[in-house]
C-alpha positions as CSV (number, residue, x, y, z in Angstrom):
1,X,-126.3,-71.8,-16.5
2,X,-125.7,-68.7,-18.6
3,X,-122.6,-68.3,-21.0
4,X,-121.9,-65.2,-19.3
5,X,-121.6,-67.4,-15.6
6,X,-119.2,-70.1,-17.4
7,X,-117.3,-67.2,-18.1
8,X,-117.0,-65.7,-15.0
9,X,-115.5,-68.9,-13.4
10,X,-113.3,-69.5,-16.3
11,X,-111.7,-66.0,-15.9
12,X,-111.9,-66.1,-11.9
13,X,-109.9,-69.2,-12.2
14,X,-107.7,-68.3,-14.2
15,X,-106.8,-65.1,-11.7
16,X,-106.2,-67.6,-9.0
17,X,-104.2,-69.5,-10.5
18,X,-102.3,-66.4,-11.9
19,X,-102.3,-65.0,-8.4
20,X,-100.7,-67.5,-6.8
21,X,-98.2,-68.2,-9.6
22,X,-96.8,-64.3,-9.1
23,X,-96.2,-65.2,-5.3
24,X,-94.7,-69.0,-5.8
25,X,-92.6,-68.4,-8.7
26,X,-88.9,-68.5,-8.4
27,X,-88.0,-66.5,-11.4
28,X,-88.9,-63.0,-11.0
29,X,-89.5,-62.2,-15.0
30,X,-92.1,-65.4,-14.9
31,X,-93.5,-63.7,-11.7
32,X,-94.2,-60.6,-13.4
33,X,-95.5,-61.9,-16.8
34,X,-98.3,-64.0,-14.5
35,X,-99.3,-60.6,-12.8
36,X,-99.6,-59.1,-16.0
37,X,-102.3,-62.2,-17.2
38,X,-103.8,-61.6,-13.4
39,X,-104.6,-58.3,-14.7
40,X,-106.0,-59.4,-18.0
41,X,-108.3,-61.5,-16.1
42,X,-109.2,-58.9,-13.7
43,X,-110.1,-56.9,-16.8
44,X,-112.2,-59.2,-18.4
45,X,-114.2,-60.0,-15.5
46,X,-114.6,-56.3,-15.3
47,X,-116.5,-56.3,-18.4
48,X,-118.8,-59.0,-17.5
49,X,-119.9,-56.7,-15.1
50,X,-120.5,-53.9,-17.2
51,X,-117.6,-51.7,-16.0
52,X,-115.6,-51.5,-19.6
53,X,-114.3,-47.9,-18.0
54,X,-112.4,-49.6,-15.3
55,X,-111.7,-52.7,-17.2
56,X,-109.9,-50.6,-20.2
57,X,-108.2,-48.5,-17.3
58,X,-106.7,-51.3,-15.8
59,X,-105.2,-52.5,-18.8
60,X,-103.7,-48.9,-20.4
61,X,-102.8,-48.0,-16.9
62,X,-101.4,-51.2,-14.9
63,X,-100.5,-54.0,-18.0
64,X,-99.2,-51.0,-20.7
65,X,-97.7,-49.0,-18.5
66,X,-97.0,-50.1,-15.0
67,X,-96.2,-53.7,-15.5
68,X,-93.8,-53.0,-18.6
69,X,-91.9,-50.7,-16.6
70,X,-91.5,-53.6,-13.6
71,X,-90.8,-56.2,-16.3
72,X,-88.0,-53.9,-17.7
73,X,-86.8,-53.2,-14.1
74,X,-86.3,-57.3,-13.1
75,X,-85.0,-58.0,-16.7
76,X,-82.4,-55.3,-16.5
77,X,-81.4,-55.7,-13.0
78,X,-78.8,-58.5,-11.9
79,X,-80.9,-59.6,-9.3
80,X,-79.5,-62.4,-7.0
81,X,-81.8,-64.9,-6.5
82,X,-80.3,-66.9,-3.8
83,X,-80.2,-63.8,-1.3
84,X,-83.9,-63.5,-2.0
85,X,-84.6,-66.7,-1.3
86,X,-82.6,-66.9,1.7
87,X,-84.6,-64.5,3.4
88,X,-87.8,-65.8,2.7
89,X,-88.6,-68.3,5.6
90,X,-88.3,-65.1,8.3
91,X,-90.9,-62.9,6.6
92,X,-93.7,-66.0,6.1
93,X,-95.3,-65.2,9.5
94,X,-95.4,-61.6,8.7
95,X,-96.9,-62.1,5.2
96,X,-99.4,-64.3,6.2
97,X,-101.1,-62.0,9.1
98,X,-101.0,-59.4,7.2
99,X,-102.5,-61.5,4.2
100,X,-105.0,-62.9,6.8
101,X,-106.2,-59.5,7.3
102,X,-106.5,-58.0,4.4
103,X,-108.9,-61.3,3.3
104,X,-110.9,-60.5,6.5
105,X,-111.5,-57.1,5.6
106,X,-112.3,-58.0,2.0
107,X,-114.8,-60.6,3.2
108,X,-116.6,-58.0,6.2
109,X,-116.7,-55.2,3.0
110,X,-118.3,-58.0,0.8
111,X,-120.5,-59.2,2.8
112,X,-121.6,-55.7,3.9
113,X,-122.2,-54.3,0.5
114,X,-123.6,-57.3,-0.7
115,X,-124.8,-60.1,1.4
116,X,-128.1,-57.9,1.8
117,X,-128.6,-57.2,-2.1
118,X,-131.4,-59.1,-3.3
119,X,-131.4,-58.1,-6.8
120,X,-128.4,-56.5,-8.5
121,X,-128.9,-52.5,-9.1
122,X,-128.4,-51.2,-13.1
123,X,-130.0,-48.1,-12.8
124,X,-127.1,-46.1,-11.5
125,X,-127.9,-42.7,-13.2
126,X,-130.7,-42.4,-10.3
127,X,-128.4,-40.8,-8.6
128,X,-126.7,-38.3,-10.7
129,X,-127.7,-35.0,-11.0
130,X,-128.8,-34.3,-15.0
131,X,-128.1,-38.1,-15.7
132,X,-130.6,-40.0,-17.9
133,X,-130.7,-43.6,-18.7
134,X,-128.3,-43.6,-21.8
135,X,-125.4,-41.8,-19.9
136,X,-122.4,-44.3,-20.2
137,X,-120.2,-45.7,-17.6
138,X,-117.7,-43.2,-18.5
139,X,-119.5,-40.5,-18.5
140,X,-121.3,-41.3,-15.2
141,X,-117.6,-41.4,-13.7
142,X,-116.4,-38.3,-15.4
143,X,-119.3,-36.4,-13.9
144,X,-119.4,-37.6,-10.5
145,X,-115.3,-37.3,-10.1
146,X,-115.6,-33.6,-11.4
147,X,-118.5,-32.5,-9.3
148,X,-119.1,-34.4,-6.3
149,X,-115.2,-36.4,-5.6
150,X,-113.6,-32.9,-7.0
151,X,-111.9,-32.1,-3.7
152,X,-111.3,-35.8,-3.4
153,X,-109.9,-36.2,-7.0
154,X,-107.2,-33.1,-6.6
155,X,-106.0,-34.3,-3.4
156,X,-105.4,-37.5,-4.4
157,X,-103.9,-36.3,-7.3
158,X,-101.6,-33.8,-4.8
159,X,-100.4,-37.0,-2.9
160,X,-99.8,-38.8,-6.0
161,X,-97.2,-35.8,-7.2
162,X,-96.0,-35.6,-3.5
163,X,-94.9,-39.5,-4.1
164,X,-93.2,-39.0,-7.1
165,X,-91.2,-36.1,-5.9
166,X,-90.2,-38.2,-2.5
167,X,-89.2,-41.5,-5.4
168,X,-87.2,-38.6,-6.6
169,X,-85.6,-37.4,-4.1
170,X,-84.6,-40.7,-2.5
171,X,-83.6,-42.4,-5.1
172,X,-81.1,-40.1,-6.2
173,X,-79.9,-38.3,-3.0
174,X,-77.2,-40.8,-2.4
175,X,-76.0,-41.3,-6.0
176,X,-72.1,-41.5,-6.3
177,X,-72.3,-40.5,-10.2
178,X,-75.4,-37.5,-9.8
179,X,-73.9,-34.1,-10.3
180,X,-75.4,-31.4,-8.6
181,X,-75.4,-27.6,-8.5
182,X,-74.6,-25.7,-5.3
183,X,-76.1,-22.0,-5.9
184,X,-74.6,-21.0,-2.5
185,X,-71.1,-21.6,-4.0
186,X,-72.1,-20.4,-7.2
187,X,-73.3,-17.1,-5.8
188,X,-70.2,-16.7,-3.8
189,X,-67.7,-17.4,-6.6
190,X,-65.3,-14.4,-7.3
191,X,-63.8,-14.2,-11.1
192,X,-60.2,-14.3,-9.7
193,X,-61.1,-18.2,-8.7
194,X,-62.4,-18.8,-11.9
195,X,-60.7,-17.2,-14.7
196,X,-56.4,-17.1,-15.0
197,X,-54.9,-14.8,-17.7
198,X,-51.4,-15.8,-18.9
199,X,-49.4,-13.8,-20.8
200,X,-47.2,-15.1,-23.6
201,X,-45.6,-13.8,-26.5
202,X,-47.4,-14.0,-29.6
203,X,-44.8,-15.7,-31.3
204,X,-41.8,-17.8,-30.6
205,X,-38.4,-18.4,-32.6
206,X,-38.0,-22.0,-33.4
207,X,-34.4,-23.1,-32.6
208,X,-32.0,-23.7,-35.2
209,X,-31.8,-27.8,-36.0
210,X,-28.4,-29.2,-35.5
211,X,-26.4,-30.4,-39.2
212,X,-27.0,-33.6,-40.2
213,X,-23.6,-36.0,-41.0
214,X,-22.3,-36.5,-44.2
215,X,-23.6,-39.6,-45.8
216,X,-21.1,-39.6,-48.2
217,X,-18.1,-40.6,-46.5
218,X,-16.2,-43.4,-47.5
219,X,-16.7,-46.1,-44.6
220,X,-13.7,-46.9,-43.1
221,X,-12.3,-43.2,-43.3
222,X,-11.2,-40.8,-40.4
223,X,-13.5,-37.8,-40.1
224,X,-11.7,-34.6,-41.7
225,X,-10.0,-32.3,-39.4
226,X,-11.0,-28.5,-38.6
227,X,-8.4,-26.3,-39.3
Protein backbone atom coordinates (compact mmCIF):
# COMPACT_ATOMS: atom_id res chain seq x y z
CA UNK A 1 0.00 0.00 0.00
CA UNK A 2 1.24 3.50 -1.01
CA UNK A 3 1.89 6.31 1.64
CA UNK A 4 -0.23 8.44 -0.43
CA UNK A 5 -3.37 5.51 0.09
CA UNK A 6 -2.64 5.46 4.06
CA UNK A 7 -3.23 8.95 3.77
CA UNK A 8 -6.27 9.11 2.04
CA UNK A 9 -7.98 6.90 4.66
CA UNK A 10 -6.43 8.72 7.54
CA UNK A 11 -7.91 12.07 6.16
CA UNK A 12 -11.37 10.41 4.92
CA UNK A 13 -11.69 9.23 8.46
CA UNK A 14 -11.07 11.85 9.92
CA UNK A 15 -13.97 13.82 7.71
CA UNK A 16 -16.37 11.23 8.97
CA UNK A 17 -15.80 11.53 12.08
CA UNK A 18 -15.82 15.33 11.83
CA UNK A 19 -18.96 15.06 9.84
CA UNK A 20 -20.89 13.53 12.11
CA UNK A 21 -19.54 15.39 15.18
CA UNK A 22 -21.03 18.86 13.45
CA UNK A 23 -24.55 17.08 13.35
CA UNK A 24 -24.48 15.27 16.98
CA UNK A 25 -22.96 17.96 18.94
CA UNK A 26 -24.91 19.71 21.44
CA UNK A 27 -22.89 22.82 21.68
CA UNK A 28 -23.25 24.84 18.63
CA UNK A 29 -19.54 26.61 18.95
CA UNK A 30 -18.08 22.78 19.09
CA UNK A 31 -20.33 22.10 16.07
CA UNK A 32 -18.90 24.68 14.11
CA UNK A 33 -15.10 24.24 15.08
CA UNK A 34 -15.65 20.25 13.79
CA UNK A 35 -16.95 21.66 10.40
CA UNK A 36 -14.18 23.86 10.17
CA UNK A 37 -11.54 20.51 10.65
CA UNK A 38 -14.30 18.68 8.09
CA UNK A 39 -13.11 21.23 5.74
CA UNK A 40 -9.38 20.93 6.46
CA UNK A 41 -9.76 17.37 5.70
CA UNK A 42 -11.74 17.90 2.63
CA UNK A 43 -8.79 20.08 1.58
CA UNK A 44 -6.11 17.81 2.13
CA UNK A 45 -7.66 15.10 0.41
CA UNK A 46 -8.07 17.55 -2.40
CA UNK A 47 -4.44 17.64 -2.75
CA UNK A 48 -3.92 14.08 -2.85
CA UNK A 49 -5.68 14.33 -5.81
CA UNK A 50 -3.88 16.84 -7.43
CA UNK A 51 -6.46 19.63 -7.23
CA UNK A 52 -4.32 22.24 -4.90
CA UNK A 53 -6.64 25.07 -6.85
CA UNK A 54 -9.75 23.77 -5.19
CA UNK A 55 -8.13 22.53 -2.17
CA UNK A 56 -6.54 26.18 -1.37
CA UNK A 57 -10.04 27.66 -2.42
CA UNK A 58 -11.82 25.77 0.01
CA UNK A 59 -9.71 26.81 2.75
CA UNK A 60 -9.37 30.92 1.92
CA UNK A 61 -13.00 30.78 0.95
CA UNK A 62 -15.10 28.36 3.41
CA UNK A 63 -12.50 27.90 6.77
CA UNK A 64 -11.07 31.86 6.54
CA UNK A 65 -13.93 33.41 5.62
CA UNK A 66 -17.20 31.70 5.79
CA UNK A 67 -16.80 29.54 8.82
CA UNK A 68 -15.22 32.58 10.96
CA UNK A 69 -18.11 34.58 10.22
CA UNK A 70 -20.68 31.50 11.45
CA UNK A 71 -18.36 30.95 14.46
CA UNK A 72 -18.66 34.66 15.33
CA UNK A 73 -22.46 34.55 14.63
CA UNK A 74 -23.12 31.37 17.35
CA UNK A 75 -20.58 32.87 19.82
CA UNK A 76 -22.20 36.29 19.81
CA UNK A 77 -25.76 35.14 19.70
CA UNK A 78 -27.66 34.02 23.05
CA UNK A 79 -28.79 31.09 21.54
CA UNK A 80 -31.22 28.88 23.65
CA UNK A 81 -30.32 25.61 23.48
CA UNK A 82 -33.16 23.86 25.02
CA UNK A 83 -35.72 25.36 22.37
CA UNK A 84 -33.40 23.79 19.82
CA UNK A 85 -33.38 20.70 21.13
CA UNK A 86 -36.96 20.54 21.78
CA UNK A 87 -37.67 20.62 18.36
CA UNK A 88 -35.44 18.22 17.17
CA UNK A 89 -37.40 14.79 17.37
CA UNK A 90 -40.24 16.27 14.67
CA UNK A 91 -37.71 17.20 11.97
CA UNK A 92 -35.64 13.61 12.17
CA UNK A 93 -37.96 11.97 9.48
CA UNK A 94 -37.60 14.96 7.33
CA UNK A 95 -33.80 15.08 7.66
CA UNK A 96 -33.21 11.70 7.05
CA UNK A 97 -35.24 11.39 3.46
CA UNK A 98 -33.89 14.09 2.42
CA UNK A 99 -30.31 12.88 3.59
CA UNK A 100 -31.26 9.51 2.01
CA UNK A 101 -31.51 11.19 -1.11
CA UNK A 102 -28.93 13.28 -1.43
CA UNK A 103 -26.48 9.88 -0.66
CA UNK A 104 -28.49 8.24 -3.50
CA UNK A 105 -27.77 10.73 -5.93
CA UNK A 106 -24.14 11.00 -4.83
CA UNK A 107 -23.72 7.25 -5.21
CA UNK A 108 -25.79 7.06 -9.07
CA UNK A 109 -23.26 10.31 -9.98
CA UNK A 110 -20.31 8.25 -8.63
CA UNK A 111 -20.87 5.31 -9.96
CA UNK A 112 -21.70 6.96 -13.31
CA UNK A 113 -18.53 9.05 -13.64
CA UNK A 114 -16.56 6.39 -12.31
CA UNK A 115 -17.50 2.93 -11.96
CA UNK A 116 -16.52 2.62 -15.83
CA UNK A 117 -12.94 4.33 -15.47
CA UNK A 118 -10.42 1.79 -15.83
CA UNK A 119 -7.50 3.91 -15.43
CA UNK A 120 -7.57 7.35 -13.87
CA UNK A 121 -7.13 10.30 -16.63
CA UNK A 122 -4.02 13.10 -15.95
CA UNK A 123 -3.87 14.39 -19.20
CA UNK A 124 -6.52 17.04 -18.85
CA UNK A 125 -4.99 19.73 -21.09
CA UNK A 126 -6.24 17.37 -24.09
CA UNK A 127 -9.03 19.13 -24.05
CA UNK A 128 -8.24 22.73 -23.87
CA UNK A 129 -7.76 24.85 -26.69
CA UNK A 130 -3.88 26.25 -26.66
CA UNK A 131 -3.19 24.04 -23.56
CA UNK A 132 0.10 22.10 -23.37
CA UNK A 133 1.21 19.61 -20.78
CA UNK A 134 2.85 22.10 -18.26
CA UNK A 135 -0.41 24.28 -17.94
CA UNK A 136 -1.31 24.15 -14.19
CA UNK A 137 -4.45 23.32 -12.51
CA UNK A 138 -5.08 26.86 -12.08
CA UNK A 139 -4.57 27.94 -15.12
CA UNK A 140 -6.50 25.18 -16.86
CA UNK A 141 -9.58 26.50 -14.69
CA UNK A 142 -8.96 30.13 -15.29
CA UNK A 143 -9.13 29.44 -19.03
CA UNK A 144 -11.90 27.20 -19.36
CA UNK A 145 -14.20 29.45 -16.76
CA UNK A 146 -13.30 32.58 -19.04
CA UNK A 147 -13.86 31.01 -22.41
CA UNK A 148 -16.03 28.16 -22.51
CA UNK A 149 -18.23 28.52 -18.69
CA UNK A 150 -18.15 32.52 -19.44
CA UNK A 151 -21.93 32.85 -19.75
CA UNK A 152 -22.15 30.24 -16.94
CA UNK A 153 -19.58 32.12 -14.67
CA UNK A 154 -21.47 35.73 -14.91
CA UNK A 155 -24.78 34.24 -14.22
CA UNK A 156 -23.83 32.59 -11.45
CA UNK A 157 -22.14 35.37 -10.37
CA UNK A 158 -25.63 37.52 -11.10
CA UNK A 159 -27.48 35.10 -8.77
CA UNK A 160 -24.89 35.20 -6.22
CA UNK A 161 -25.38 39.30 -6.02
CA UNK A 162 -29.18 38.78 -6.37
CA UNK A 163 -28.79 36.61 -2.93
CA UNK A 164 -27.05 39.07 -1.22
CA UNK A 165 -29.30 41.91 -2.00
CA UNK A 166 -32.54 39.55 -0.96
CA UNK A 167 -30.13 38.71 2.68
CA UNK A 168 -30.32 42.49 2.61
CA UNK A 169 -33.35 43.23 2.17
CA UNK A 170 -34.88 40.71 4.60
CA UNK A 171 -32.91 40.98 7.19
CA UNK A 172 -33.38 44.52 7.69
CA UNK A 173 -36.91 45.31 6.37
CA UNK A 174 -38.47 44.68 9.71
CA UNK A 175 -35.86 46.24 11.94
CA UNK A 176 -37.36 48.35 14.89
CA UNK A 177 -33.98 50.47 15.32
CA UNK A 178 -33.12 50.86 11.03
CA UNK A 179 -33.77 54.44 10.03
CA UNK A 180 -34.78 55.02 6.68
CA UNK A 181 -35.32 57.83 4.20
CA UNK A 182 -38.64 58.49 2.58
CA UNK A 183 -37.80 60.61 -0.74
CA UNK A 184 -41.59 60.93 -1.37
CA UNK A 185 -41.88 62.98 1.88
CA UNK A 186 -38.70 64.52 1.42
CA UNK A 187 -39.69 65.81 -1.99
CA UNK A 188 -42.94 67.07 -0.69
CA UNK A 189 -41.57 68.98 2.31
CA UNK A 190 -42.41 72.73 2.23
CA UNK A 191 -39.78 75.14 4.29
CA UNK A 192 -42.72 76.48 6.50
CA UNK A 193 -42.78 72.70 8.12
CA UNK A 194 -39.32 72.72 8.52
CA UNK A 195 -37.77 75.94 9.48
CA UNK A 196 -39.52 78.48 12.48
CA UNK A 197 -38.12 82.03 12.80
CA UNK A 198 -38.57 83.60 16.35
CA UNK A 199 -38.07 86.92 16.93
CA UNK A 200 -36.54 88.18 20.16
CA UNK A 201 -34.85 91.17 21.34
CA UNK A 202 -31.28 91.14 21.10
CA UNK A 203 -30.85 91.96 24.54
CA UNK A 204 -32.64 91.69 27.79
CA UNK A 205 -32.39 93.90 31.13
CA UNK A 206 -31.55 91.64 33.98
CA UNK A 207 -33.83 92.50 36.96
CA UNK A 208 -32.61 94.41 39.86
CA UNK A 209 -31.58 91.72 42.91
CA UNK A 210 -33.54 92.31 46.03
CA UNK A 211 -31.05 93.85 49.32
CA UNK A 212 -29.59 91.46 51.25
CA UNK A 213 -30.20 91.88 55.42
CA UNK A 214 -28.02 93.38 57.65
CA UNK A 215 -25.67 91.01 59.23
CA UNK A 216 -24.74 93.16 61.67
CA UNK A 217 -27.51 93.39 63.90
CA UNK A 218 -27.24 92.78 67.39
CA UNK A 219 -29.32 89.41 67.93
CA UNK A 220 -31.98 89.81 70.04
CA UNK A 221 -32.83 93.43 68.65
CA UNK A 222 -36.08 94.73 67.00
CA UNK A 223 -35.63 95.67 63.36
CA UNK A 224 -35.37 99.68 63.01
CA UNK A 225 -38.38 101.41 61.99
CA UNK A 226 -38.98 103.43 58.62
CA UNK A 227 -39.87 106.73 59.22
Amino acid sequence: MEFTTVLFYIFALLLTVSGLKVITSRNPVAAALFLVLAFFNAAAIWMLLEAEFLAILLVLVYVGAVMVLFLFVVMMLDINLDVLRRDFKRFVPTATVVGAIIVVETALILLHGYGNTLTPVRDVSAGVAGATADWSNTRLIGKLIYTDYIFAFEIAGLVLLVAIIAAIALTTRHAKDSKRQKISDQVKVRSQDRVRIVKMASEKSEPEAAPAPAADAAPGAAPASKA
